[in-house]
N, C-alpha and C positions, 0 to 999 in steps of 0.2 A: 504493500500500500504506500502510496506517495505522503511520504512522514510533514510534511508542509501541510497537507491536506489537511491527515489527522491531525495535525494541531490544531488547525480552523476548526474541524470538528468537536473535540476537544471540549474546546471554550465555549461551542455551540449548547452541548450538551451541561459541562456545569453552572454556566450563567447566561448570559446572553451572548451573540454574538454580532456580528459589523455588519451591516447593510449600506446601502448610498444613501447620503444626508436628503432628508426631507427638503422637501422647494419651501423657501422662506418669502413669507408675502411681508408686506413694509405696512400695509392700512393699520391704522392706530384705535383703536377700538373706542368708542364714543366715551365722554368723560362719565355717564351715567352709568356705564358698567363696573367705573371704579369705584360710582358713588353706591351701587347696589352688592357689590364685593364688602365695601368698607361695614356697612350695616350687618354684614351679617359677619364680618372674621369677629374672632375672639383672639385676645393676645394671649400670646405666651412667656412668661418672665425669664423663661434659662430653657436652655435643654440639657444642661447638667444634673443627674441624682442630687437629695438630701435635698431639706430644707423643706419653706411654704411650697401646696402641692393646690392651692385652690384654683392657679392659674387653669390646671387642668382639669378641672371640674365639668365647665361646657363641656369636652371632650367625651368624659362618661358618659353623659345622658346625648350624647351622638351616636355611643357605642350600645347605650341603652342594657337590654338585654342579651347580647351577643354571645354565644358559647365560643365562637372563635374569631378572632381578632387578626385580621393580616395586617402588618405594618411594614411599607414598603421602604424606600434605599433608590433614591438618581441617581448614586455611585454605589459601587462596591467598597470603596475606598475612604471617605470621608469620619470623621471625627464624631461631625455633629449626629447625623445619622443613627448611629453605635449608640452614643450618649442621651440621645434620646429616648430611643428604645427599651435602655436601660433607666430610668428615670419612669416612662410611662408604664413598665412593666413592675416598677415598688408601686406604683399606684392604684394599679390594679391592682393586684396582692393585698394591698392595704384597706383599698376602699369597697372594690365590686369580688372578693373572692376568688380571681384569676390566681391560677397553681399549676401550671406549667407555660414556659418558654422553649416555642419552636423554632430552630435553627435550620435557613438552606443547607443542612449538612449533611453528611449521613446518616443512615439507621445507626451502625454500628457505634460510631462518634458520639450520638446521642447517648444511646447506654453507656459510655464510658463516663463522658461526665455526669450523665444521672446518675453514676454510683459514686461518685464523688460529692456532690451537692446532698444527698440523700444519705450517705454512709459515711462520707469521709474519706472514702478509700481512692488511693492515686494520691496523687499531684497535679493538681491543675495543667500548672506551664507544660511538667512532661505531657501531658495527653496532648493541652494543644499544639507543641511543636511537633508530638509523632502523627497527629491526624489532620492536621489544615496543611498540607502541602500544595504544592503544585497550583492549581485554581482554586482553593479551598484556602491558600496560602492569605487570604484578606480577614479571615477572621481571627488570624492567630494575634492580637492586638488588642491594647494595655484596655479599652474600654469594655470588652468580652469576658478579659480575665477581671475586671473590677465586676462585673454583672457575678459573673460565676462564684466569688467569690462573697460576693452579697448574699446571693443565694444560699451557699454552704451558713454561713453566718445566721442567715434566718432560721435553717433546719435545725439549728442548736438549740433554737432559742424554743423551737415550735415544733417538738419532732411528734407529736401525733397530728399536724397537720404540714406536711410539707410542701416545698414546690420542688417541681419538676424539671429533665430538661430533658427534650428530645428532638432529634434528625430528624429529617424526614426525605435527604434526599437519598438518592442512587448509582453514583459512580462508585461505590468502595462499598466492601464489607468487611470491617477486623475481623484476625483468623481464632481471635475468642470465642465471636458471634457462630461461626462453624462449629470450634469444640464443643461449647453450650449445648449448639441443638443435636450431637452424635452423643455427647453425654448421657442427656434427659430422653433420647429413645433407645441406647443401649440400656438404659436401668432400667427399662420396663422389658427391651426385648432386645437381649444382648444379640441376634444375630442380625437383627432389623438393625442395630447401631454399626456391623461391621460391614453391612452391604450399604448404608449411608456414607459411611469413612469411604468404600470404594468412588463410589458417585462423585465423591468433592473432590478425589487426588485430583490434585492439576488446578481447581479452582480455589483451596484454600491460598492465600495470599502468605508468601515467605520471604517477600521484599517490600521496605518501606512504601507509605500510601503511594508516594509521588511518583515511584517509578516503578507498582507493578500497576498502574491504570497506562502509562506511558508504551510496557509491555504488553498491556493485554489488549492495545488498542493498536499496536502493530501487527498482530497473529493475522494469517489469513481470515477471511470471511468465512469459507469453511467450517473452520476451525473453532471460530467464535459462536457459530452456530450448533457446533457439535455441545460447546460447553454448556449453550444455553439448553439443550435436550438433557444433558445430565443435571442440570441443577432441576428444570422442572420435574425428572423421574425424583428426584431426591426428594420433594415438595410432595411430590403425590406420596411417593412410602412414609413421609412423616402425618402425612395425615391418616394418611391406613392404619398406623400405627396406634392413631387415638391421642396422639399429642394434645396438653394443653393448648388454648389459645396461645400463651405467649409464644410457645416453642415454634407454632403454625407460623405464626408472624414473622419471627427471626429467619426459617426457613423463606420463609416469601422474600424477606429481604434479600437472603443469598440469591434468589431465585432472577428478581425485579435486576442485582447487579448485572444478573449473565447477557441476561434479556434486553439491558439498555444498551449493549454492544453490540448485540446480533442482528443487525441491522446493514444494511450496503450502502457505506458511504460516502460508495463513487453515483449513487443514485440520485438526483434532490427528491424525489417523491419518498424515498426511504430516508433523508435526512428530515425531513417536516415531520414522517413519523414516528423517529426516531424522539423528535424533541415532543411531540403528543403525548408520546407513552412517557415520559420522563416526568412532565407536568403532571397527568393522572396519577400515576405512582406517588408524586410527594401527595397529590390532596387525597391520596386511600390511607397514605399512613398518617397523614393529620387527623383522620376522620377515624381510623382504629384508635387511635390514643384518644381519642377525645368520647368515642363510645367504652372503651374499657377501663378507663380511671376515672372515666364523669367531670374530668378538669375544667374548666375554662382556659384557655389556649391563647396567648400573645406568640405568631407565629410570624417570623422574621425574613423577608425573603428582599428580591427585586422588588419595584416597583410593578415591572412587567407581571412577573408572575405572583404577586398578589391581588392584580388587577382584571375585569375582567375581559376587556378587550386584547389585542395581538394587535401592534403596529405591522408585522411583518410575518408573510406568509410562508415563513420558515418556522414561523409556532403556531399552529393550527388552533388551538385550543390552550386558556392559561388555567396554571393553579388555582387561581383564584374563579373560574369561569366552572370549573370543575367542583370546586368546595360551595358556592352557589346552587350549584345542581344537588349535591348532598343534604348539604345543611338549610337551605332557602335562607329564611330572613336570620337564623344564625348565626350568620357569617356576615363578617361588614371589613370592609377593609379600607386602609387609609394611605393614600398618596401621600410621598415627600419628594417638594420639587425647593429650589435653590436660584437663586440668580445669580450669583458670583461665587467662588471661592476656588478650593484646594482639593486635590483626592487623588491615590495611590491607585496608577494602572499600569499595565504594560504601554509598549508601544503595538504597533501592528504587527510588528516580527516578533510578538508573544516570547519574548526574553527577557529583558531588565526589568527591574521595577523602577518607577520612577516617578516623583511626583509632578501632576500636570497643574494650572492653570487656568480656569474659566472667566469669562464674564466681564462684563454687566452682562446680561440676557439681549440677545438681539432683535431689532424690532420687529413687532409681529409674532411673535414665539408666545408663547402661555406664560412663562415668568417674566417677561417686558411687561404686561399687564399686571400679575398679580403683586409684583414689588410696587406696583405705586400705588397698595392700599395703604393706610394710613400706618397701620402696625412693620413694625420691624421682623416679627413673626408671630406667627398664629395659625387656627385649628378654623375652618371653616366645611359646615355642612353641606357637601355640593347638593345634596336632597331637597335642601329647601329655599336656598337663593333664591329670590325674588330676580324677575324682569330690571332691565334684560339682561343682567347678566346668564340669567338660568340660560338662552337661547348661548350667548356666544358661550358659555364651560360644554355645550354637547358639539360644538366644532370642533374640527382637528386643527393642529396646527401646531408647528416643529417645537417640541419640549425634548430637555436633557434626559435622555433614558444610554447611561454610560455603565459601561459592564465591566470586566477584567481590561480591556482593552482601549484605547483609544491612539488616535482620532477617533469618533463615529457618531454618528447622529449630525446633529439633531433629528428625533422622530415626529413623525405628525399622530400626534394622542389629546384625544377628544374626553377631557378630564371627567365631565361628569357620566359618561358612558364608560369607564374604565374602573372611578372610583365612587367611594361612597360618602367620605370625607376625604381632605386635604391638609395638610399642613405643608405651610411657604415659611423656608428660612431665609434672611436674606443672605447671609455669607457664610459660607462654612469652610474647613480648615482641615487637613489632612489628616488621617490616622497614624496614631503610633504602631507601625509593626514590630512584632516583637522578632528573636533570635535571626534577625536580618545585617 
């Protein structure tokens, strides 16, 4: 396979990827749309944790009753993003009952630091420097480990009521997540557990995260296809088996990693559906955890894929269009768009890291508008805007939607057909990574 490809690929599948910049129109939007924005934003005092939390008050009663909460990210990369997240997610905790934080990450990731947060067991930093590699490499950063470690902190204080932390995506499965479920069906049927060990050889993982998704995305097509037929035989014998729920689920996980590779793509109709089923997959496992623990869910992704529109017909269907379909009105999800700042991406030759530079917003765009409401930031309900601004938030028109990579974009995304609330920062400031 053409290894340039698979990088493009790559990037496609763990976050977004590069398309051609949307056509930017210059018409300046009439002053009453900023006067009808302004009536309805709510400020927000910090997006730093600790401290007065009433700023975010509007917020909850936007979020109302929601069982699960998407909060989305215009960069991968940014500070403020991270820090907010972590802020609106003590508040939740605090005010409306929310007991787990969902992370674009893996299944297996997830369990790891929910046995940390929840047990104590591990160390934080090591987890995240062995499991955010590669594209995953943006979460390994100081606002992530100050969340995690909030959380461990709370569970001290609250251990017959915890919170939670789980993955939800599908590039990687830790090779614990394997012995787990060969474990828990050898003890019920030691030979059902030795014909499961046969099925995995080859797909347990025995190289760090970052370079066996690198290898296992060079294998022939074949190949990857073969693997994905043993991990679903494996899936079906763990459930013949009589497996718990959790043990089914771990298996599915193995199962969803094989299956997000085995795909052709030197194809584009197999890369759109490659990126379908990736999108489904994170909103089945948001929707297993949120049916089997009963949590309320702060789930942390892209914009895009907490969203329910697709700028680009390379993602057929988003996370968020999928957990809609699940959960209906319990699912609400919140855009974060920026007009100027800082955020940590590659370049286009998906090598360095390096930080870029944005902004002011350019005219025409969705943040050229929304920065000259009155507020420096704030939480506004796209559901109830009043005329006209309700008419111009359902147009499209080129916003920041910036993934691992840049140059790219500006997208044309039609806010209130996408989201359900908004929050506008006006500047934000690049992430600290960490063991970089």
């Amino acid at each position: 396979m053409n290894w340039k490809r698979t990088s493009t690929i790559l990037t496609l599948l763990i976050t977004l990827g590069t398309t051609a910049p949307a056509a930017a129109t210059t018409r300046a939007p009439a002053p009453s749309v900023v006067g009808a924005l302004d009536r309805a934003a709510h400020p927000l005092r910090t997006v730093e944790p600790g401290g007065d939390t009433r700023d975010l008050r509007p917020l909850g009663r936007m979020i109302a009753g929601a069982e699960v909460v998407g909060v989305g990210e215009a960069t991968h990369g940014s500070h403020d993003f991270f820090a907010l997240k972590d802020r609106l997610f003590r508040h939740l905790v605090e005010e409306k009952g929310f007991r787990t934080f969902a992370l674009e990450a893996p299944w297996s990731t997830g369990l790891r630091l929910d046995d940390y947060v929840v047990h104590g067991r591990g160390n934080p930093r090591r987890i995240m420097r062995e499991e955010f590699q590669r594209d995953y490499l943006w979460w390994n950063n100081s606002d992530y480990l100050r969340l995690v470690e909030w959380m461990r902190a709370y569970n001290v204080r609250h251990p017959g009521d915890p919170v939670r932390f789980v993955g939800d995506d599908t590039a990687w499965t830790g090779p614990e997540t394997y012995d787990a479920v060969v474990a828990r069906v050898a003890a019920a049927d030691p030979a059902a557990g030795r014909r499961l060990a046969g099925l995995y050889r080859g797909l347990r993982p025995t190289l760090p995260t970052g370079t066996y998704i690198e290898h296992y995305l060079g294998r022939p097509y074949a190949e990857r296809r073969e693997m994905a037929a043993r991990s679903g035989a494996a899936l079906e014998l763990v459930r013949r088996a009589g497996a718990d729920d959790r043990t089914v689920q771990d298996a599915t996980a193995i199962d969803r990693t094989a299956r997000q590779y085995a795909f052709d793509f030197e194809e584009p109709g197999q890369i759109a559906a490659a990126m379908r089923y990736r999108d489904e997959a994170m909103a089945a496992n948001v929707v297993w955890w949120q049916r089997h623990t009963g949590t309320k869910i702060l789930l942390s992704a892209h914009d895009a894929h907490v969203g329910y529109e697709s700028y680009d017909a390379a993602y057929p269907q988003m996370q968020g269009a999928f957990l809609r379909d699940s959960l209906g009105p319990a699912y609400v999800n919140i855009g974060l768009t920026f007009d100027r700042g800082s955020f940590n991406a590659t370049g286009q030759d998906e090598t360095a890291v390096r930080r870029w530079t944005v902004g002011p917003a350019a005219p025409g765009s969705n943040e050229r508008t929304l920065d000259r409401v009155r507020y420096r930031d704030y939480a506004l309900d796209l559901r109830t805007v009043g005329s006209p601004a309700r008419a111009w938030l359902h147009e499209a028109r080129p916003t920041y939607r910036i993934g691992t990579a840049y140059p790219e974009g500006p997208h044309d995304v039609a806010l209130a057909r996408t989201h359900d609330v908004l929050i506008h920062l006006h500047r934000v400031v690049a992430a600290r990574l960490r063991d970089r």
